[in-house]
C-alpha positions as CSV (number, residue, x, y, z in Angstrom):
1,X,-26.3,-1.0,-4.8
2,X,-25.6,0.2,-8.6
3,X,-24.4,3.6,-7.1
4,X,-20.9,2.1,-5.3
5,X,-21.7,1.6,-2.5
6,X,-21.2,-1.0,0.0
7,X,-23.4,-2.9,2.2
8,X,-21.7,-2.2,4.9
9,X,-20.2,1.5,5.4
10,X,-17.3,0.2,7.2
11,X,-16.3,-1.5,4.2
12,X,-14.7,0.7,1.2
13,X,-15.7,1.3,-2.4
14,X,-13.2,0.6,-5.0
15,X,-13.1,3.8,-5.0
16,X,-12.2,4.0,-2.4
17,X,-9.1,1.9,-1.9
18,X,-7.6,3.3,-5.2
19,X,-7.3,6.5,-3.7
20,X,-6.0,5.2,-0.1
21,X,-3.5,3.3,-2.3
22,X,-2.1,6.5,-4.2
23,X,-1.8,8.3,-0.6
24,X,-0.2,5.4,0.4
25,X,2.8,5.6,-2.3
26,X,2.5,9.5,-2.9
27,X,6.1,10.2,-1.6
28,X,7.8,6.7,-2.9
29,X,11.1,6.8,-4.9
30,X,11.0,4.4,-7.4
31,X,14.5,4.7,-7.5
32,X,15.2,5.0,-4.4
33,X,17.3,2.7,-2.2
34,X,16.1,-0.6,-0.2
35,X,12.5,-0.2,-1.9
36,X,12.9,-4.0,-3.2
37,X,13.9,-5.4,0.2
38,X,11.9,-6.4,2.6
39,X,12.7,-7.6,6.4
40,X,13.2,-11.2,4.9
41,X,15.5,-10.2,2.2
42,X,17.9,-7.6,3.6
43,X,21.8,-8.2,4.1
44,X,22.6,-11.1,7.2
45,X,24.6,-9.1,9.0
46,X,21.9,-6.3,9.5
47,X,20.0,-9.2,11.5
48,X,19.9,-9.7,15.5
């Protein structure tokens, strides 16, 4: 196992999940608006 690899191919490398995480975030605004919030922090009336 010294080359990477996992036991188990469904699993992923390190590798792996770096680059899934920087495809993940390619096109975020760091700037941009309502990128702190989350659905349990955003304004009450904006709620059902």
């Amino acid at each position: 196992m010294a080359s990477g690899k996992p036991e188990d191919a469904r699993k992923m490398t390190d590798e792996q999940r770096e680059v899934e995480k920087q495809l993940e975030h390619q096109h975020d605004d760091p700037d941009g608006p309502g990128l702190g919030q989350s659905r349990d922090n955003t304004a009450e009336e904006t709620s059902r």
